[in-house]
N, C-alpha and C positions, 0 to 999 in steps of 0.2 A: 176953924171953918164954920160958914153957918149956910144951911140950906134956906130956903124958902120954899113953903106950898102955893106963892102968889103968883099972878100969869103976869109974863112979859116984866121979869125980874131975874136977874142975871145971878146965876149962884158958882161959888168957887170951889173945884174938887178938893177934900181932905189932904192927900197927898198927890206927889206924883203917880201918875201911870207908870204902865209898864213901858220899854224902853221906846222910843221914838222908832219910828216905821216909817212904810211908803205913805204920804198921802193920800190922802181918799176920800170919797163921798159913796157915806153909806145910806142908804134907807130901804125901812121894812116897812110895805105897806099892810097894816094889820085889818081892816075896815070890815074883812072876810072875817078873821080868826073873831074879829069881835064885836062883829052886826051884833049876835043877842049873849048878854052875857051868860043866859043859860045855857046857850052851844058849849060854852067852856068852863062850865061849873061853877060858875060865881052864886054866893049867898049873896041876901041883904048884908054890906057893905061890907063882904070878904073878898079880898082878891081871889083873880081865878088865875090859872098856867098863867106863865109868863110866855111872851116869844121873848128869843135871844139874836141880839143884834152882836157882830164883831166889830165892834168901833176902830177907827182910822193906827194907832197905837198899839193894838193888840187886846186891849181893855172888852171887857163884854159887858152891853145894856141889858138887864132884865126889866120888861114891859108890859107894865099892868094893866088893865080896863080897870079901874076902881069906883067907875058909876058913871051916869051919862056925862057924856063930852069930858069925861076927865080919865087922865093915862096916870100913871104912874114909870119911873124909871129909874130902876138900882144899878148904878156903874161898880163894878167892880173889876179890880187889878187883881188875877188870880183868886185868894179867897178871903181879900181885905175890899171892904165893901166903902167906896171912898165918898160916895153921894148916894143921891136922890134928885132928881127930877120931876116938879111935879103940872102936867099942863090941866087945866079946866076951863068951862068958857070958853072955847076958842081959843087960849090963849097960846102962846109959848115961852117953852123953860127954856132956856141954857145954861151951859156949865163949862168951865174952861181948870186948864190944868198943863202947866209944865208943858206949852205950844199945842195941845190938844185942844178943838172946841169940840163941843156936843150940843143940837139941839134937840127937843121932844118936840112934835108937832102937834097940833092939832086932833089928828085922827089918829094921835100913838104911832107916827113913821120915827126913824130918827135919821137923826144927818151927824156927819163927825167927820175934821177933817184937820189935817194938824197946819198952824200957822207957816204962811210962804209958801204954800199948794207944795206943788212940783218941784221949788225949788228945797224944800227941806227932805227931799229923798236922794240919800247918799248916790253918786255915780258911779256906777260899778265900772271896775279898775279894767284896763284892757291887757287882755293875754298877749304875753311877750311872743313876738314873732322867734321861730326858730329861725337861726341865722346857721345857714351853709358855713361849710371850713371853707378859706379859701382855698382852690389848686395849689399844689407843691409841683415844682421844677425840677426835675435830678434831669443832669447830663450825664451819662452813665459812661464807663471805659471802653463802651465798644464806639462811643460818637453819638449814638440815637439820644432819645431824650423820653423822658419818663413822667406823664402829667399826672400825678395822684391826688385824684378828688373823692369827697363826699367821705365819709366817717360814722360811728356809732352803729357796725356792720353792713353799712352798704360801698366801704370801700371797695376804689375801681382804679385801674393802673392803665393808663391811654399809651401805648405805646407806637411812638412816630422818629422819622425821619429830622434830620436836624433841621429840611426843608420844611419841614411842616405837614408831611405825607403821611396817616394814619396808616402804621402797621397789622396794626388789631388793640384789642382790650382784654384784658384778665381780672377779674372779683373771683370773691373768697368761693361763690357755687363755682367757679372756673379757675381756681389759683394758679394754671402754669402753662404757657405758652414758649414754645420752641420753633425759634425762627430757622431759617433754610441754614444757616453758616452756621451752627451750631449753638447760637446764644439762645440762653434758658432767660425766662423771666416767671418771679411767682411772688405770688402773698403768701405771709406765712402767720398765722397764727399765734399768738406768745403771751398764756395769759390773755389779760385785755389789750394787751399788746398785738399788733397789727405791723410785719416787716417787709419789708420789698426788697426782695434776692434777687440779683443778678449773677449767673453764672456765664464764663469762656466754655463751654464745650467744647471748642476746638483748638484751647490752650493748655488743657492740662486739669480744666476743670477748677480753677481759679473763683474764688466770687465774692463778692461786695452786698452788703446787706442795708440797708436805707431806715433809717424810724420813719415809718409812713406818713405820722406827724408832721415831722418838722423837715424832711428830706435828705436830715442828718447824715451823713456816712459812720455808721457805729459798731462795722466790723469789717473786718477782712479776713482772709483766708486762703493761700493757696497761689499767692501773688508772685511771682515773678518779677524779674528785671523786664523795667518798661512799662508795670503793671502799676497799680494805684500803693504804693508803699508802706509795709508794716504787715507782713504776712502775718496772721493769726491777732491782729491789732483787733481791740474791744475798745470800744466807749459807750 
C-alpha cells in the first residue's frame, strides 16, 4: 500500500476494514473545532486533538488540522492503523478499501460510504408469521360435534348442535361444561398434553377422551353395548 500527502490523488487502504455495514454518508464538519489552532493546542507544526469520525464500515477517521488549509486523517480498523489521508491547498484526499470509499475534504469534513449505496446493506429477514392450528372436528357419541381450535394454552372447545347451533364454549380457565341431559364435556390437562373428555352422565358415566391435537379418539372407558367399542381401550 502507498499513501500519498498529494491533493486530489487517490490513495489505497493497507488492508481491509472492518466487516461491511449499512451504507452511509458521514461528515464532521470541523471549521469550529479548528478556526485557530490555538483553541486546540496545536504547536508550530504539532498536531492538535484529533475529531473522530465513524466511517460508513465501522472503521474510525482520526482528524488532524496540521497547518493552514491542511487536514490530516488516520483510518483506523480497531487498533490497526490502515492509512493516512492527507488534504492541503484545497485539495482532496481519498482512499478506498474492500467497497469502502473515504474522502477528506477541504475544511477537514469527511464523507465515507461503502460501494452500491443502499444496495450493499443486507435486507433484513422478515419474521415468520405465526400460523394458527387449524380447527379439529370430533363428532362425538352423543351426535353433537366438537370444534377444537387454537393451541399452545389458548385451547378452546366450540361445542354445537350437528345443525350447526352453538351450545357454549369450554378452555382450560373454564375446562367443563355440563349440558341439560347430563353430557359432561372438559379439557384436561396432561403434561403438555392438552385432552378433550366427553362423558354419558346419564349412561353410566361412560367417556371417550380425544388428543386435542389431532381429534384422535385415544381412550375409552366405561363403554357399554351401543357405545363407541373397547371399554378401557388406550391409544
Amino acid at each position: 500500500m502507498r499513501s500519498t500527502r498529494r491533493t486530489h490523488r487517490r490513495t489505497t487502504l493497507r488492508t481491509a476494514a472492518v466487516a461491511v455495514g449499512a451504507a452511509a454518508v458521514l461528515a464532521v464538519p470541523v471549521g469550529s473545532a479548528f478556526a485557530d489552532s490555538s483553541a486546540v493546542g496545536m504547536g508550530a507544526g504539532a498536531p492538535g486533538a484529533p475529531v473522530i469520525v465513524r466511517l460508513a464500515d465501522g472503521a474510525v477517521a482520526k482528524v488532524y488540522k496540521t497547518g493552514p488549509d491542511r487536514f490530516e486523517a488516520d483510518i483506523y480498523a480497531g487498533s490497526t492503523k490502515l492509512d493516512t489521508l492527507v488534504s492541503q491547498g484545497g485539495g482532496v484526499a481519498y482512499g478506498r478499501s474492500d467497497g469502502l470509499r473515504v474522502v477528506l475534504q477541504p475544511n477537514g469534513g469527511v464523507r465515507s460510504w461503502m460501494e452500491g449505496g443502499e444496495r450493499s446493506q443486507p435486507k433484513p429477514k422478515p419474521k415468520p408469521k405465526a400460523v394458527a392450528p387449524a380447527p379439529v372436528r370430533v363428532v362425538m357419541p352423543d351426535g353433537r360435534v366438537a370444534k377444537l381450535v387454537g393451541g399452545a394454552g389458548g385451547e378452546r372447545a366450540v361445542i354445537s348442535l350437528p345443525d350447526g347451533g352453538v351450545l357454549g364454549a369450554i378452555d382450560l380457565r373454564r375446562p367443563s361444561a355440563l349440558n341439560d341431559d347430563g353430557w359432561t364435556y372438559e379439557l384436561v390437562r396432561d403434561g403438555e398434553r392438552v385432552k378433550f373428555v366427553v362423558i354419558d352422565g346419564s349412561g353410566g358415566g361412560s367417556g371417550w377422551v380425544y388428543d386435542f391435537g389431532s381429534g384422535k379418539l385415544i381412550e375409552t372407558y366405561g363403554v357399554g353395548a351401543g357405545g363407541v367399542p373397547g371399554s378401557g381401550v388406550r391409544r
